[in-house]
C-alpha positions in Angstrom: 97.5 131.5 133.7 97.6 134.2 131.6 98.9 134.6 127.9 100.6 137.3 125.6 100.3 137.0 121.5 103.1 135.9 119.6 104.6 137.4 117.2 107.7 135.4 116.4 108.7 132.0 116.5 111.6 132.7 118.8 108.9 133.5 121.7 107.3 130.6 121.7 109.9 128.9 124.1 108.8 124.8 123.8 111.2 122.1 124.2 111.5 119.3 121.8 109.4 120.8 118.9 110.0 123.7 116.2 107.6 126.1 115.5 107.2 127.8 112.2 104.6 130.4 111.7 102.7 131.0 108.4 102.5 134.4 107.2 100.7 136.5 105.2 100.0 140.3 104.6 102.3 141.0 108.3 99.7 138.7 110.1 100.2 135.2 111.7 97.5 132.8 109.5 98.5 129.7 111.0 101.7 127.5 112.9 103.5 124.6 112.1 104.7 122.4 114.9 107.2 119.7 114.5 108.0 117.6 117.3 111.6 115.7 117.2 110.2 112.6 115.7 109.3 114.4 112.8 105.3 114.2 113.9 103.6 117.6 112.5 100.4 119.6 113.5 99.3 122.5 111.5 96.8 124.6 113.3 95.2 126.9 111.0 93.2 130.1 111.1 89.5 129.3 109.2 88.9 131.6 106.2 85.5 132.9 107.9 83.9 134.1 111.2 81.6 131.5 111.6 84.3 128.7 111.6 86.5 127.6 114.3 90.5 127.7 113.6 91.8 124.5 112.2 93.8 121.6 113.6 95.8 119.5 110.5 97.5 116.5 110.7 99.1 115.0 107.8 96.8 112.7 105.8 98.0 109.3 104.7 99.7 108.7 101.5 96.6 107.9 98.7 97.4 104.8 96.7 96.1 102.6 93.6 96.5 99.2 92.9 98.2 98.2 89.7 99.7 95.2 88.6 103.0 94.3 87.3 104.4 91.5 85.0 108.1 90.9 86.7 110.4 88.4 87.1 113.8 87.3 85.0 113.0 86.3 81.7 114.0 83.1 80.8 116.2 83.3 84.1 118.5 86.1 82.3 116.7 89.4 81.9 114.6 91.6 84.6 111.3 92.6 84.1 109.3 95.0 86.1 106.4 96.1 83.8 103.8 98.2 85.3 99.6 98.0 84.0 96.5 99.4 85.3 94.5 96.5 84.7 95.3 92.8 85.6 93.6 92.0 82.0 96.9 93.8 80.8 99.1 92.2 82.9 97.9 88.9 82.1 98.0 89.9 78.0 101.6 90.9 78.3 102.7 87.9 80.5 101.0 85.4 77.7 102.6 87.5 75.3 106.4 86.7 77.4 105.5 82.8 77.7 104.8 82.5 73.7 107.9 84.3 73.4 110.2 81.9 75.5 111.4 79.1 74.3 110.6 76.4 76.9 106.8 77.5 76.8 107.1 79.9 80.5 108.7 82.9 80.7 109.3 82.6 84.2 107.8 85.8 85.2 104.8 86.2 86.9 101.7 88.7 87.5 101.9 91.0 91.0 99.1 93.4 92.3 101.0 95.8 94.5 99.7 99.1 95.6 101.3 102.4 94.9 101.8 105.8 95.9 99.0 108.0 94.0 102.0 111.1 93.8 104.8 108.8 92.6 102.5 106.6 90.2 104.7 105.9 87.0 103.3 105.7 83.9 101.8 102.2 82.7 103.7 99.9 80.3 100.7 99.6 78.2 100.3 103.6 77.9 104.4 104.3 77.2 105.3 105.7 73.9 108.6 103.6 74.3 109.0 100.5 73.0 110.8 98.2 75.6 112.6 95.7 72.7 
């Protein structure tokens, strides 16, 4: 089988994926293909001789564990406070029971893991004040 260079995505005549090509100074530097499902591969020209072009996938998403105090307190207000330390966590949910009335707040301490990209800031770092 023989094969021709490309110089436009409308040549490249594949069925079920879209092909984008990466420009840059008139020359193709790499090509995006997307296949209906939304999978992506991004093959990519190397940035020297001695290297081999490059074949990308997407990474997964990086995440860090934090821990939030949430719950209703006292069964009428939501809480959904967010620390970077269970230590924290644990300080602010003391801090809740000796607040309550009956002696428990009825909230609790969660370690969930987040998205690294979407992180929001950390109760115990905000400037606001949340009473």
């Amino acid at each position: 089988m023989k094969f021709k260079s490309v110089k436009t995505p409308a040549e490249i005549a594949l069925v079920g994926v879209t092909v984008e090509l990466t420009m840059e100074d008139a020359a193709i530097r790499g090509v995006t293909i997307r296949d209906g499902e939304g999978h992506v591969m991004f093959v990519k020209k190397s940035s020297s001789y001695s290297e081999d072009i490059k074949i990308l996938i997407p990474a997964p998403p990086e995440t860090e564990k934090r821990y939030f105090v949430t719950g209703k307190f006292m069964g009428l207000a939501s809480v959904d406070e967010m620390f970077t330390d269970k230590y924290g966590a644990e300080k602010r949910l003391r801090e809740y029971d000796n607040t309550a009335t009956s002696g428990s707040s009825g909230l609790k301490v969660e370690e969930r893991d987040v998205l690294v990209d979407e992180t929001p800031k950390p109760a115990a770092e905000s400037d606001e004040v949340p009473f």
